[in-house]
N, C-alpha and C positions, 0 to 999 in steps of 0.2 A: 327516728328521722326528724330531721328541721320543717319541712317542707311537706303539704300536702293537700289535696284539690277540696275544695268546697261544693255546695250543690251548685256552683253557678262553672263547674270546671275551671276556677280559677287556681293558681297556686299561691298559697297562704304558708305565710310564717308560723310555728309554733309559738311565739310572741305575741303575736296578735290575732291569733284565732280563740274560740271562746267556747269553751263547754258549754253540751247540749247541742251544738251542732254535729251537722254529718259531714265525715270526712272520706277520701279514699285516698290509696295510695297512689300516687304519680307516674309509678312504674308497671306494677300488675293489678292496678285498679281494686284491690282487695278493702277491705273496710278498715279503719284504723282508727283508733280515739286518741285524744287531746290529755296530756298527761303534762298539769302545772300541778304545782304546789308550794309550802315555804321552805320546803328542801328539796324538791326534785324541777331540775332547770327543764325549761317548756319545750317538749318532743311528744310528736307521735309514736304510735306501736302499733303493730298488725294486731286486729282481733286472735288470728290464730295464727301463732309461728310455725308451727307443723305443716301448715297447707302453703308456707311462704313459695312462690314462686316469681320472684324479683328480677329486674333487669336481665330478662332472656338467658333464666335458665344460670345464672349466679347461686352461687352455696351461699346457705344463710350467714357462714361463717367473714363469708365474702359482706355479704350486704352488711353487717353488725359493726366488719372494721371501717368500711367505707362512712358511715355516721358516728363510730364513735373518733375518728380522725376529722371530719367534718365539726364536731361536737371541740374536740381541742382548738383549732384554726379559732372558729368563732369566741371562742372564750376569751379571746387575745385580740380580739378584735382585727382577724385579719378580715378581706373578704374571702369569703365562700361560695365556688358555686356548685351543685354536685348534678352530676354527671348533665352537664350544659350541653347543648347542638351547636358542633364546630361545623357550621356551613362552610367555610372552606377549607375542610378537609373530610367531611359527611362524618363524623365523629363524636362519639358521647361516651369523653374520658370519665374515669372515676367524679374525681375531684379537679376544680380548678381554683388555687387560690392566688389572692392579688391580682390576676388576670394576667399571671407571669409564669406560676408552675402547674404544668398540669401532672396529677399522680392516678398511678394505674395500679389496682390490684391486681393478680394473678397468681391462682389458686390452681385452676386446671390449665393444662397442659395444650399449649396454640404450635403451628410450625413458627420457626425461626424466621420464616420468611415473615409473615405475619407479623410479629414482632418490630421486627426493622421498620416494616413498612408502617404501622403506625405512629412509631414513635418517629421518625424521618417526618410522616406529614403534620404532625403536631411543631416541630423544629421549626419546620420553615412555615409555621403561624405565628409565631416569634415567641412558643414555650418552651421552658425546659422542661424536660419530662424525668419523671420519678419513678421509678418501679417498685412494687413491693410483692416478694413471693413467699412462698412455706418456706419454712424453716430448712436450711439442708443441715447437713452433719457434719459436727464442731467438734473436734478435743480443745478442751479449757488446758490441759495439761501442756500438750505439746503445742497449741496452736496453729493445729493443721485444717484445715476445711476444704473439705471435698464437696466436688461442683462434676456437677455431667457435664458435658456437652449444651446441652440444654440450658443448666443452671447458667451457665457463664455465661449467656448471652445478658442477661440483665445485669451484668457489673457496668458501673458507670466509669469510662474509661480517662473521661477527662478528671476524674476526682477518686477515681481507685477505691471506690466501694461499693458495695450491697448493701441492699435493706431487704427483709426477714421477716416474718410474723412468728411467735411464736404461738400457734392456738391453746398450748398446754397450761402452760405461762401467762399467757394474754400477753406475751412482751413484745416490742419491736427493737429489732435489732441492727444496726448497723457493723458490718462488717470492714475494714479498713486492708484492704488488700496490700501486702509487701511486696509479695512475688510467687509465680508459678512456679512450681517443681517441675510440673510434667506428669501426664497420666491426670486424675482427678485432682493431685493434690495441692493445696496451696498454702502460704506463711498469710494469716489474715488474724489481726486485732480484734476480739469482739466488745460492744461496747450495747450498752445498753439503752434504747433512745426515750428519753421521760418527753413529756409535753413540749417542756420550753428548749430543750434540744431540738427535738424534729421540728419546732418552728424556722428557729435557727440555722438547721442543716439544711432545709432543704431549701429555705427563701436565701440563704449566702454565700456566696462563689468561695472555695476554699481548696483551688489548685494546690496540688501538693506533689512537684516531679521525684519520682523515685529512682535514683541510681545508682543505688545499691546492688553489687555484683555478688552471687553468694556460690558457692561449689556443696555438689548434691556429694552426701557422706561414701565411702568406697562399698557398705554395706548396701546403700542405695544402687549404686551402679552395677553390682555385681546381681544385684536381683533385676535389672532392667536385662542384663546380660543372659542370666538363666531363661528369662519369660521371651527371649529371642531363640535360646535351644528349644527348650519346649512347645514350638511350633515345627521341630524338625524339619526345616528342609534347607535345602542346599544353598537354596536361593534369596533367605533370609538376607537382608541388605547388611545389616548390622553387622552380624558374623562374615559374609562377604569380603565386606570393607577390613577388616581384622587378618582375617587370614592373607588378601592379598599382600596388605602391610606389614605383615608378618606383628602386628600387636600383642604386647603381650595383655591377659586380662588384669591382672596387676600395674600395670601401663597406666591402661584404660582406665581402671580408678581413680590410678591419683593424680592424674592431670585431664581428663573430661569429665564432661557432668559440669559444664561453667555453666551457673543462670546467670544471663546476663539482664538488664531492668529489659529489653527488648522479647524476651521470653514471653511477655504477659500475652503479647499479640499469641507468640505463635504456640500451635496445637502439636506440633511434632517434638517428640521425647528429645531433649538435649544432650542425650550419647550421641542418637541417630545421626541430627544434624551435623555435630559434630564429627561425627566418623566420615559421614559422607562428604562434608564440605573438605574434612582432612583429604581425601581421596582427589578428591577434584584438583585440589590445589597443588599437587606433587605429580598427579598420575595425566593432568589433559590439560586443554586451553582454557582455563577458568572462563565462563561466562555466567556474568549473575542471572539472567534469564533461566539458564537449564539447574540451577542452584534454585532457583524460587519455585521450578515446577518439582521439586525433590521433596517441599517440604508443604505441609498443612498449613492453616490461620485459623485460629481463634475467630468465632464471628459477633458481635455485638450491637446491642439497639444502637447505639449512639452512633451507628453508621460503619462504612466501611473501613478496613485496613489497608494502610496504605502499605503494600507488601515489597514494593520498590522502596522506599526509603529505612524499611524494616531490616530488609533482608541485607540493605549494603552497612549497614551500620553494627550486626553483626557478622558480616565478612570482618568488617575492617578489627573488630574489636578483638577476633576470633585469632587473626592472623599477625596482632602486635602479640598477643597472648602465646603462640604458636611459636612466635620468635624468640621469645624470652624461654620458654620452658626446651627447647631446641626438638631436633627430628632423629639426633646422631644417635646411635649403638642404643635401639628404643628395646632389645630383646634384652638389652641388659639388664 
């Protein structure tokens, strides 16, 4: 750590403190010593890491990246503040650096609710906020990355990526999201973030709109189709909508399953949608309201979905698409 209290409970720089004194830690008040020398840059250490009980119950694993991320910024001469008192928002982020971003670790598992709501009062302090969690699971191969429910919430939507820890590794990662498939799965770039990148990434605005439209393989759709039998019942919406339209599942492959860039928002499988938006559109009075309560949303720190502008964007998109591909002799 950079930082940590003298006998007079002040907080003292690793710089400027001086061996032979006493020190304690800032957090769990544990005892710590002064480690300079002509190769090792000036930080404290808990006498005993085993007994570490840091920032209310933080894993050590927690506390190590939060200073050795503190430990990069400073090298570069950013400023740094680690885990500073946002009086107005009663808040004690990870890291704050420049007095512009503040970054959050997150290792154990908070509600959703939780989430939003801290990073929302950090925003309207006038920070961006950064999230960094475990590592999820990546094929290098096909480029696929699978996210919970859970995980999604930390994609940053206005910049279309993740940040990662790898503990195994010691890497961090940034993730560059393409687009949703649907169910866990998603098309995401991994990249590996060294020093002068993460300073880079995370102090630089680097909007990047995605509108790219991609179609989920017939092998995919047909397996979205199976895991809707396999719930056996009548009343499965999916099969529903098929039978009444008399679909055939061959059909159904090769012209649904559109991702369109709109997807990222939403939580609902894009057959689903699809079938049932189809239904609406031929079988009753279209209204986008009973259309929006049909379908899920994605929820994310960086604030709410705007589910009215989502959902008429892909009506519209769904139903040029719709035109073009036609509705005639569809058993053919």
């Amino acid at each position: 750590m950079l930082c940590a209290k003298n006998e007079s409970n002040q907080i003292i720089s690793a710089i400027i403190a001086q061996k032979g004194h006493q020190y304690k830690c800032p957090y769990c008040n544990n005892k710590v010593i002064l480690k300079k020398g002509q190769f090792v840059a000036p930080h404290f250490a808990h006498v005993n890491k085993s007994k570490l009980t840091c920032n209310k119950g933080e894993t050590y694993e927690h506390y190590c990246l939060k200073y050795q991320l503190a430990q990069w910024f400073e090298k570069y001469n950013y400023e740094v503040a680690i885990e500073p008192y946002i009086t107005e928002c009663y808040q004690y982020p990870d890291l704050i650096i420049n007095n512009s971003v503040a970054i959050e670790i997150q290792f154990s598992r908070i509600s959703v609710l939780n989430i939003k709501k801290r990073s929302i009062s950090l925003q309207k302090c006038g920070l961006d906020v950064v999230w960094i969690i475990n590592n999820p699971h990546y094929d290098k191969v096909t480029q696929i990355l699978k996210l919970t429910t859970y995980e999604r919430t930390y994609i940053n939507l206005k910049e279309r990526h993740l940040f990662a820890w790898n503990g195994y590794t010691q890497e961090l990662y940034k993730y560059k999201i393409i687009q949703y498939l649907g169910g866990k799965r998603y098309v995401a770039i991994r990249d590996i973030v060294s020093n002068n990148a993460l300073i880079h990434t995370l102090t630089h605005v680097n909007i990047q709109h995605n509108n790219l439209t991609l179609k989920l393989s017939e092998t995919a759709v047909i397996k979205y189709l199976n895991h809707c039998r396999n719930r056996r019942s009548v009343l499965e919406p999916s099969l529903s909508v098929m039978y009444q339209l008399q679909l055939s599942e061959a059909w159904i492959s090769k012209h649904l399953g559109i991702i369109f860039p709109e997807q990222l928002y939403v939580k609902s499988h894009p057959v689903y949608w699809q079938l049932q938006l189809l239904f609406m559109l031929e079988h009753v009075q279209f209204k986008l309201s009973d259309f929006i309560k049909l379908i899920e949303y994605n929820e994310f720190y960086t604030g709410d979905v705007k589910k009215e502008e989502i959902a008429s964007e892909m009506v519209r998109k769904f139903q040029q698409l719709n035109y073009r591909i036609g509705r005639n002799n569809v058993q053919k």
